[in-house]
C-alpha positions as CSV (number, residue, x, y, z in Angstrom):
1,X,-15.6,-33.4,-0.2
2,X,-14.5,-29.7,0.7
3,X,-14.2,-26.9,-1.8
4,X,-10.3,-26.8,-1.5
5,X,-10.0,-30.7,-2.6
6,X,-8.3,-31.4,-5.6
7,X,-6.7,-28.0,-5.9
8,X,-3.7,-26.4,-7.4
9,X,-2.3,-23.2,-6.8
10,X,0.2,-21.5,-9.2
11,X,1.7,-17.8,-8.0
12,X,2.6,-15.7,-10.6
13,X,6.2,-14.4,-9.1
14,X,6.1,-11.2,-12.0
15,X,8.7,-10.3,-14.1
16,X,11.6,-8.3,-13.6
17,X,9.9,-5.9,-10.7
18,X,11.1,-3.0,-12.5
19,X,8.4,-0.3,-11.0
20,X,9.8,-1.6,-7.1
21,X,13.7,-1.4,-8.5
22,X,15.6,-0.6,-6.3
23,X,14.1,-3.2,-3.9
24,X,14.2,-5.8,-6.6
25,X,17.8,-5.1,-7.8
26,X,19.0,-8.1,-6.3
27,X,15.8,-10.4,-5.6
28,X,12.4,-11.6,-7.2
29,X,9.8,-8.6,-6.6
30,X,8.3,-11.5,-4.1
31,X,10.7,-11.9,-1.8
32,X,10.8,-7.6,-1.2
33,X,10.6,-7.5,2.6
34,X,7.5,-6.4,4.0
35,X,5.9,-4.5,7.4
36,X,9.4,-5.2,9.0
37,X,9.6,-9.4,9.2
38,X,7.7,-10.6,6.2
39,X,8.0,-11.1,2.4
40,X,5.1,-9.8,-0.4
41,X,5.5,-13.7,-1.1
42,X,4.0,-14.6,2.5
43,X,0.8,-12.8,2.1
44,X,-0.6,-14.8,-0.9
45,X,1.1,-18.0,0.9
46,X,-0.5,-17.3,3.7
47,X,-3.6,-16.9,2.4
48,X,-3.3,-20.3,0.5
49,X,-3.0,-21.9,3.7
50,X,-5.7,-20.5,5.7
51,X,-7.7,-21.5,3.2
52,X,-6.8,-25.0,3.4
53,X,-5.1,-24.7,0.3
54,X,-1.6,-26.5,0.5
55,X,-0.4,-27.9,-2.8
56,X,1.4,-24.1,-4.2
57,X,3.6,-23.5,-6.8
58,X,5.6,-20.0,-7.0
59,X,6.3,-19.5,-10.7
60,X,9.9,-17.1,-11.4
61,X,12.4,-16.5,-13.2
62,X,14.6,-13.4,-12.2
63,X,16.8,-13.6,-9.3
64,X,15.0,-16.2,-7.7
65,X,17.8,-17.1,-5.1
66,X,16.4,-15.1,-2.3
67,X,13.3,-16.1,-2.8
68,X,13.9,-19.8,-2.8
69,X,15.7,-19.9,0.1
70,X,13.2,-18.1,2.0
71,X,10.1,-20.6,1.3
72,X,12.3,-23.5,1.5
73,X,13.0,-22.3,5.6
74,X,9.4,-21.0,6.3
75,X,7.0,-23.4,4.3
76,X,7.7,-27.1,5.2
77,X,4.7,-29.7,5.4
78,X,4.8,-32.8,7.5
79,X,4.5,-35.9,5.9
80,X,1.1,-37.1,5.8
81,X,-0.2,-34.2,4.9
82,X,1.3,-34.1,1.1
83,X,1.6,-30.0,1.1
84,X,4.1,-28.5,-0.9
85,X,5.4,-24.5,-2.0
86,X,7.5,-25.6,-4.4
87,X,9.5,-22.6,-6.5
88,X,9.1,-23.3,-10.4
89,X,11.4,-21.6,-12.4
90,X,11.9,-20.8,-16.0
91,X,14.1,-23.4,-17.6
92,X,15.2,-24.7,-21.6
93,X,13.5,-27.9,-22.2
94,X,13.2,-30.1,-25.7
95,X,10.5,-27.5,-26.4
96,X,11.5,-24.5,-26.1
97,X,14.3,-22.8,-24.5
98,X,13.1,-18.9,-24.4
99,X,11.9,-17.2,-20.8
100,X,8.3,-16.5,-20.2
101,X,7.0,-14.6,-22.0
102,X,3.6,-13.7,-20.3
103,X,1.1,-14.6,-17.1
104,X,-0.5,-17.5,-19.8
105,X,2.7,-17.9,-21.5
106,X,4.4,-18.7,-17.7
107,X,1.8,-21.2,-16.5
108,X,2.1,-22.6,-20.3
109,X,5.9,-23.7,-19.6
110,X,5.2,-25.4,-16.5
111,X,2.1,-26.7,-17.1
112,X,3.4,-30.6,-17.1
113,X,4.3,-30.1,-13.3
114,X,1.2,-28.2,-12.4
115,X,-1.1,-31.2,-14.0
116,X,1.1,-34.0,-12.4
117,X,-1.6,-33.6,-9.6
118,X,-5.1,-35.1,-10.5
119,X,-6.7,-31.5,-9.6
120,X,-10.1,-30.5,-10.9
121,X,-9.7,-27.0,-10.5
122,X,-6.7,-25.0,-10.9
123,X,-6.0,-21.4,-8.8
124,X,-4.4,-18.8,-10.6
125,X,-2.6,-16.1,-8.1
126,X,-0.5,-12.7,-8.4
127,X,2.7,-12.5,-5.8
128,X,2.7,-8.8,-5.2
129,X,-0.7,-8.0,-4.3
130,X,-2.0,-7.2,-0.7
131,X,-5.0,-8.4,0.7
132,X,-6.8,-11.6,3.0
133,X,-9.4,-13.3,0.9
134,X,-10.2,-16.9,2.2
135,X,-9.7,-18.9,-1.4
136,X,-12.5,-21.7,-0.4
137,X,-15.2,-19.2,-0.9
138,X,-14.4,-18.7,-4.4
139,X,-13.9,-22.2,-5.2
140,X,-17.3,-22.7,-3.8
141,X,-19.0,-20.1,-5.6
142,X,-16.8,-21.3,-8.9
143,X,-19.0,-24.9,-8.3
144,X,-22.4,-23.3,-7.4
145,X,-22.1,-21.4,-10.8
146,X,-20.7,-24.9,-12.9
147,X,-18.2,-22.5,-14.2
148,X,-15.1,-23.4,-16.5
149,X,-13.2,-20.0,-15.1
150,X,-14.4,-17.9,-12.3
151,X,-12.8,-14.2,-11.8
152,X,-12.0,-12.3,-8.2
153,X,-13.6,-8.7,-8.7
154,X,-13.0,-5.6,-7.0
155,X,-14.8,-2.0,-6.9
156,X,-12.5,0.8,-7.8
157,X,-13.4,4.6,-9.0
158,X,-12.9,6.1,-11.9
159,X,-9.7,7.1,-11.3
160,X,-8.3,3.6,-11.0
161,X,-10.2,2.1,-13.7
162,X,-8.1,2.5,-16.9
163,X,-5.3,0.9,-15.2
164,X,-7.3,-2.6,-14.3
165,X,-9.1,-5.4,-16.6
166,X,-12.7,-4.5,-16.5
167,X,-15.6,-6.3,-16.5
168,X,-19.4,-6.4,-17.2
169,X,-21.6,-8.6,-16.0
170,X,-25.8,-10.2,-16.2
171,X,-28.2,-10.7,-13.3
172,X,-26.3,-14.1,-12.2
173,X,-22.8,-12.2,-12.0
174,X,-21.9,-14.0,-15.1
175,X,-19.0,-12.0,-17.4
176,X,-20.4,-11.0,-20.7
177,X,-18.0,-8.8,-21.9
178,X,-13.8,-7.9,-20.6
179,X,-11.4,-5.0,-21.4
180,X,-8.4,-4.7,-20.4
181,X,-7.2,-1.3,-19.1
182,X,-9.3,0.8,-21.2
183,X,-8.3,4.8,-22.2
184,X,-11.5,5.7,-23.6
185,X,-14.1,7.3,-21.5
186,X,-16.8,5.6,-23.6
187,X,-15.7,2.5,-23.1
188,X,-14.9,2.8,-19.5
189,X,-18.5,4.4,-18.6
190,X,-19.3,0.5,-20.0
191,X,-18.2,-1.3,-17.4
192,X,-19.8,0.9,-14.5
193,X,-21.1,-1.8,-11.7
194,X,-24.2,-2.9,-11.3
195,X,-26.1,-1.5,-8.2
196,X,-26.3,-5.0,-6.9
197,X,-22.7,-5.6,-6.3
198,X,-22.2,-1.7,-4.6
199,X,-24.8,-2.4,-2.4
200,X,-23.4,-5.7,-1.5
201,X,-20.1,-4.1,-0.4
202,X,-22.1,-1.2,1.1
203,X,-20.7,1.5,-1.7
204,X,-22.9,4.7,-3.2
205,X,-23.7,3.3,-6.8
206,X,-24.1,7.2,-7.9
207,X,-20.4,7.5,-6.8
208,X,-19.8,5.5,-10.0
209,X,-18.1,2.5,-9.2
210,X,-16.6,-0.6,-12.0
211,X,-15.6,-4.0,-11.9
212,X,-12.5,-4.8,-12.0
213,X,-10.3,-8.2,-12.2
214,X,-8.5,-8.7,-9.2
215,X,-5.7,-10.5,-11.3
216,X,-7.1,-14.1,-9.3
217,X,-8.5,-17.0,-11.3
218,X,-10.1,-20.4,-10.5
219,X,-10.0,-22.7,-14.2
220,X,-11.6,-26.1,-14.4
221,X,-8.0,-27.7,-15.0
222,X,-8.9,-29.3,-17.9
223,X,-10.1,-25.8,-19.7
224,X,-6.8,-24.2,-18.3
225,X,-5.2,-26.9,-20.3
226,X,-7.0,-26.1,-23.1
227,X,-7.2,-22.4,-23.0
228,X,-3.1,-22.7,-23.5
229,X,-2.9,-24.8,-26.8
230,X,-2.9,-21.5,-28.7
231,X,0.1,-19.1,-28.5
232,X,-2.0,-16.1,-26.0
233,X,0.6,-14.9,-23.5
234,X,-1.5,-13.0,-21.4
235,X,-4.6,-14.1,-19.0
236,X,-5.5,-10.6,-19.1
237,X,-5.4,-9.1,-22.4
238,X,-6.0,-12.6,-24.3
239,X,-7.1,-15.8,-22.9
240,X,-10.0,-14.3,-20.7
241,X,-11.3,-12.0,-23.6
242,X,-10.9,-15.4,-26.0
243,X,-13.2,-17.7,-23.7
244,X,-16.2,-14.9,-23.0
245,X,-19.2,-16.6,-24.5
246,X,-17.7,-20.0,-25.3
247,X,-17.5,-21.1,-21.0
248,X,-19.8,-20.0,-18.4
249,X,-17.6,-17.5,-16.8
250,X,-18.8,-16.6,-12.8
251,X,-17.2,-13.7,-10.7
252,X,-16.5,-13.3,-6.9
253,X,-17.0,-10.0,-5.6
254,X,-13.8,-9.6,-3.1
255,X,-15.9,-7.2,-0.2
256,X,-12.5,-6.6,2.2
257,X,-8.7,-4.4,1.3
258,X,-6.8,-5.0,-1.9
259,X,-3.9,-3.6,-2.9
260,X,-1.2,-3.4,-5.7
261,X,2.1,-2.9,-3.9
262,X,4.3,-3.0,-7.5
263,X,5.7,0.5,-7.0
264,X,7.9,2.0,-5.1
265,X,5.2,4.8,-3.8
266,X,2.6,1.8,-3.1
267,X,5.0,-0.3,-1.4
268,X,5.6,2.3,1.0
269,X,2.3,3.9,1.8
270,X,1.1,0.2,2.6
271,X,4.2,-0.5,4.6
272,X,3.3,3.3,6.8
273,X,-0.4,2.7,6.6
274,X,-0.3,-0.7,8.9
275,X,1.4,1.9,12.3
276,X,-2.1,3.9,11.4
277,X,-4.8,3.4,14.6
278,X,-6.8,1.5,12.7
279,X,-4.6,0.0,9.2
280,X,-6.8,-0.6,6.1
281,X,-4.5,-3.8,6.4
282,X,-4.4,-5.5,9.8
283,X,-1.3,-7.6,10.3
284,X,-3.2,-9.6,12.7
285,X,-6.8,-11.2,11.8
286,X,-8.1,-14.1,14.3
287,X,-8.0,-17.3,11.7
288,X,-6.4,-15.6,9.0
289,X,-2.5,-14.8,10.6
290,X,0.5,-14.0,8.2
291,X,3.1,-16.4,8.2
292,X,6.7,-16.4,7.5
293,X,10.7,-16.9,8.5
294,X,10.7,-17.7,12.3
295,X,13.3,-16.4,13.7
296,X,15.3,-17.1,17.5
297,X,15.6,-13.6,17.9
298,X,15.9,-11.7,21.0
299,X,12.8,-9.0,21.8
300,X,13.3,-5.4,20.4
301,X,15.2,-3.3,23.0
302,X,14.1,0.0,23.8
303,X,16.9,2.1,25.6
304,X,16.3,5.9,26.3
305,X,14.1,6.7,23.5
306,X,10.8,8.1,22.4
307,X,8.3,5.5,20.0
308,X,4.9,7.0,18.4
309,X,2.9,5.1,16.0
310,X,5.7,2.8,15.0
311,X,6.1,-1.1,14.6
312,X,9.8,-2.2,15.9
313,X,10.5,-6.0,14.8
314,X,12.2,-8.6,16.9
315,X,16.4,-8.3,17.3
316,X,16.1,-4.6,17.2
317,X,18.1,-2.5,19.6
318,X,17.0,1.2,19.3
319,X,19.6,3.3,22.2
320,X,18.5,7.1,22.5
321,X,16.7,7.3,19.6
322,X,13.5,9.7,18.5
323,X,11.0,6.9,16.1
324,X,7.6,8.2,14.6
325,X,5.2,7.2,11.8
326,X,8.0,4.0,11.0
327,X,8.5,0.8,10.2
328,X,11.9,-0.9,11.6
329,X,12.9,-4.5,10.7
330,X,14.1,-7.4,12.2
331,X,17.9,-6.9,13.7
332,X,18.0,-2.6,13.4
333,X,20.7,-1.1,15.0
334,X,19.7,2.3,15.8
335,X,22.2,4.7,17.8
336,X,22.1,7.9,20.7
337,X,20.7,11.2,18.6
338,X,18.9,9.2,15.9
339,X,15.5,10.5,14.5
340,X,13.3,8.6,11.9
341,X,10.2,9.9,10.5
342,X,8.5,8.2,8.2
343,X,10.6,5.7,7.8
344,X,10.3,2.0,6.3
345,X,13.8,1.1,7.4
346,X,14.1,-3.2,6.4
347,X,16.7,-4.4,9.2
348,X,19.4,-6.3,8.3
349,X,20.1,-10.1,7.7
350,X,23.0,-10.5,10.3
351,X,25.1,-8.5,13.3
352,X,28.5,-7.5,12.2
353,X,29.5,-10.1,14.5
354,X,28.2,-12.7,12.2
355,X,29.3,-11.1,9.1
356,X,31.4,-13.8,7.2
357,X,33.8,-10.9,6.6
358,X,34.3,-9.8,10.2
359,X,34.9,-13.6,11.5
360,X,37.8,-13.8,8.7
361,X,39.4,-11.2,9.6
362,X,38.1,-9.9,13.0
363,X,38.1,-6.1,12.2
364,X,34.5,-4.3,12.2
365,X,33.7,-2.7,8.9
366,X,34.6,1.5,9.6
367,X,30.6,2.8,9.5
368,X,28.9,-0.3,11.4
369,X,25.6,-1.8,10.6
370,X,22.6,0.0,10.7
371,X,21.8,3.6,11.4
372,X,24.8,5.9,13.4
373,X,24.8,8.9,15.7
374,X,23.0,12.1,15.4
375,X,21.1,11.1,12.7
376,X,18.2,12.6,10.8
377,X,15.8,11.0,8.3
378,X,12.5,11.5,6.7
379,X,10.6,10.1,3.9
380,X,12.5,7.5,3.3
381,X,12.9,2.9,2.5
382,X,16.2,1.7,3.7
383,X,17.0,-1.8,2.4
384,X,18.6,-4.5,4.2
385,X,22.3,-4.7,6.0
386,X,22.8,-0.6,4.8
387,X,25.4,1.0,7.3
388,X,23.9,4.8,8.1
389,X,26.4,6.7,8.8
390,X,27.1,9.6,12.1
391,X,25.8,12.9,11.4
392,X,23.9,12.0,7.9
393,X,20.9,13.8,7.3
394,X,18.1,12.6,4.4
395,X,15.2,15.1,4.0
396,X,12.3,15.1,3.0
397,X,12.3,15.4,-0.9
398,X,9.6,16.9,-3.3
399,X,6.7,14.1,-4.2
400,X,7.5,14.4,-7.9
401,X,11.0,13.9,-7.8
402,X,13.0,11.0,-9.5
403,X,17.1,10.5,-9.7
404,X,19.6,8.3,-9.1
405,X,22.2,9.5,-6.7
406,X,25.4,8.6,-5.4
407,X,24.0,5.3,-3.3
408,X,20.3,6.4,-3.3
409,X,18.0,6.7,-5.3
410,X,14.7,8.8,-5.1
411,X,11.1,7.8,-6.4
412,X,8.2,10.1,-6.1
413,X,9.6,12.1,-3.2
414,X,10.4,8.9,-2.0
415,X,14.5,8.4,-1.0
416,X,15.5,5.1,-1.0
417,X,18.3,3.7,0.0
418,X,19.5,0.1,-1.8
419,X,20.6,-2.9,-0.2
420,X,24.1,-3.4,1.8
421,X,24.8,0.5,0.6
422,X,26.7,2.3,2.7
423,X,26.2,6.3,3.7
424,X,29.3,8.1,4.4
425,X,29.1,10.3,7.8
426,X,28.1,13.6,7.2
427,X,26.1,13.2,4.4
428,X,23.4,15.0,2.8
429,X,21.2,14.2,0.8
């Protein structure tokens, strides 16, 4: 029998995606595009499935729509092969009729769908991190150890430490002790790593390196099912603190790129870091590819412009434009006297010409989809289907700024420009 036999996976779709708002103003924080084509969704999907894992839950409850539509086009199964991403929403049953309330309390609510399949092990995964970690690995060290819970780990300095779940550990890589996201110094300096684990990643124990959870957790299904009898609403903070000395609990030091894309400054140095020579994250890894929406879209066309260290997505038609350091979506529309720099600009879902509104009626809309003439911008996320108008300019702004304008908003220097908005020409801002 392989590891990923008789195995569940539940992701954790997060709650209302508040630190990524505005790009979650109208969808799940999963289904945020991502690098131009995907979703954040795809690349914990994805890693499901090149691990052989293909029975997946997605577990949500706000604004869900988007998000359901997309894995319902991109993640279909053949018949023999019983594989499944099913969305699981929040619903009212007979006992209870309140949202979730919590990472436990979520997998608590729909646990009676989860253990409708006879798996022995049950994989607990986050929807907004970034990363490629092959899931059978785990699984396998979860079995070699006979654990009831086994814990992804990471390496992160000091500086990141009070914002993770810590851990220390014995010889065996056993957990003997948990914190969650510690303030004090004291108790941080705790958790330092052992000099085994930084040497097996190849990392300067003197640096000072700690242990931290990775937010990813293999359960014996049966203790999962016990571990939620209580009331705990949180993995984190809770259930994991509550089972330290009562199960053997093993750990699986994660040695490749993790990130937490939940912010609006995160999301968009990951999104510019993959046009780098060499990306911390490649989009491409032989036996470990991203997968997503395919689309029967024309290739990008390049007309009379200038392209440096930039990815451009299928259905894209750049005309005359200047493009550096940027990300441009699927279907981008970008016009004569157009520079973008630095730039995570999302695309767009349709061409005006298939714009329900414009077959109605047949007029175009007055600023047309996508960016217009003369056009300068820096620093900046443009959301889906926007309509840039001629002339505008959007600079660069301070990296500690935060307001809401007048069809922008700005984040940590960051200006961002919300879905469907529309810039007038001339602009500012």
């Amino acid at each position: 029998m392989s590891d990923v036999d008789k195995v569940v996976a539940v992701i954790l779709g997060g709650g209302r995606g508040s630190r990524l708002f505005p790009l979650t103003h109208e969808r799940a924080k999963p289904a945020v595009p991502l690098f131009g084509k995907y979703r954040l969704i795809d690349v914990t999907i994805s890693n499901c499935i090149n691990s052989g894992i293909n029975r997946v839950f997605v577990l949500t409850q706000f604004l869900s729509a988007s998000l359901h539509r997309h894995i319902m086009m991109t993640y279909k199964f053949d018949a023999f092969s019983h594989g499944f991403v099913e969305i699981l929403a929040a619903e009212q049953t007979e006992r209870g009729e309140n949202w979730f309330m919590g990472t436990a309390d979520a997998v608590r609510a729909t646990l009676h769908h989860i253990m409708h399949f006879a798996s022995e092990d049950t994989l607990i995964l986050s929807g907004d991190h970034l990363y490629r970690m092959d899931y059978s690995k785990m699984l396998h060290r979860h079995r070699d150890a006979n654990a009831g819970l086994t814990l992804a780990v990471y390496l992160v300095n000091r500086e990141d430490a009070s914002r993770m779940g810590l851990l220390r550990v014995d010889d065996e890589g056993m957990v003997v002790e948990f914190v969650e996201k510690p303030k004090d110094p004291e108790v941080i300096e705790r958790f330092r790593a052992p000099d085994w684990m930084c040497k097996q990643v190849n990392l300067d124990p003197a640096q000072g390196w700690y242990l931290a959870s990775m937010g990813i957790y293999v359960f014996k299904s049966q203790l999962l099912k016990q571990s939620l009898q209580n009331k705990d609403n949180d993995f984190g903070s809770q259930i994991i603190p509550s089972l330290i000395g009562k199960v053997r609990m093993a750990t699986h030091l994660h040695e490749g790129y993790w990130a937490d894309i939940g912010t609006i400054s995160a999301f968009y140095q990951a999104n510019l870091q993959v046009t780098q020579v060499t990306p911390p994250f490649p989009l491409y890894s032989p036996g470990h590819p991203l997968f997503t929406h395919m689309r029967s879209l024309a290739p990008a066309r390049v007309i009379r412009s200038a392209i440096r260290d930039s990815l451009v997505a299928e259905g894209t038609d750049l005309h005359g434009a200047i493009i550096s350091d940027s990300v441009i979506g699927v279907r981008s529309l970008i016009r004569p006297g157009a520079t973008l720099k630095e730039v995570v600009m999302m695309g767009a879902d349709y061409y005006d010409e298939e714009n329900p509104k414009f077959l109605e009626d047949g007029e175009r809309p007055n600023i047309p989809l996508g960016i217009g003439k003369n056009v300068t911008i820096e620093h900046c996320i443009i959301d889906k289907n926007a309509r840039i108008g001629d002339g505008v300019i959007i600079r660069r702004q301070p990296d500690d700024l935060n307001l809401d304008g007048d069809n922008y908003y700005v984040r940590d220097g960051i200006t961002v420009i919300p879905k469907g908005a529309t810039i007038l020409p001339g602009t500012v801002i």
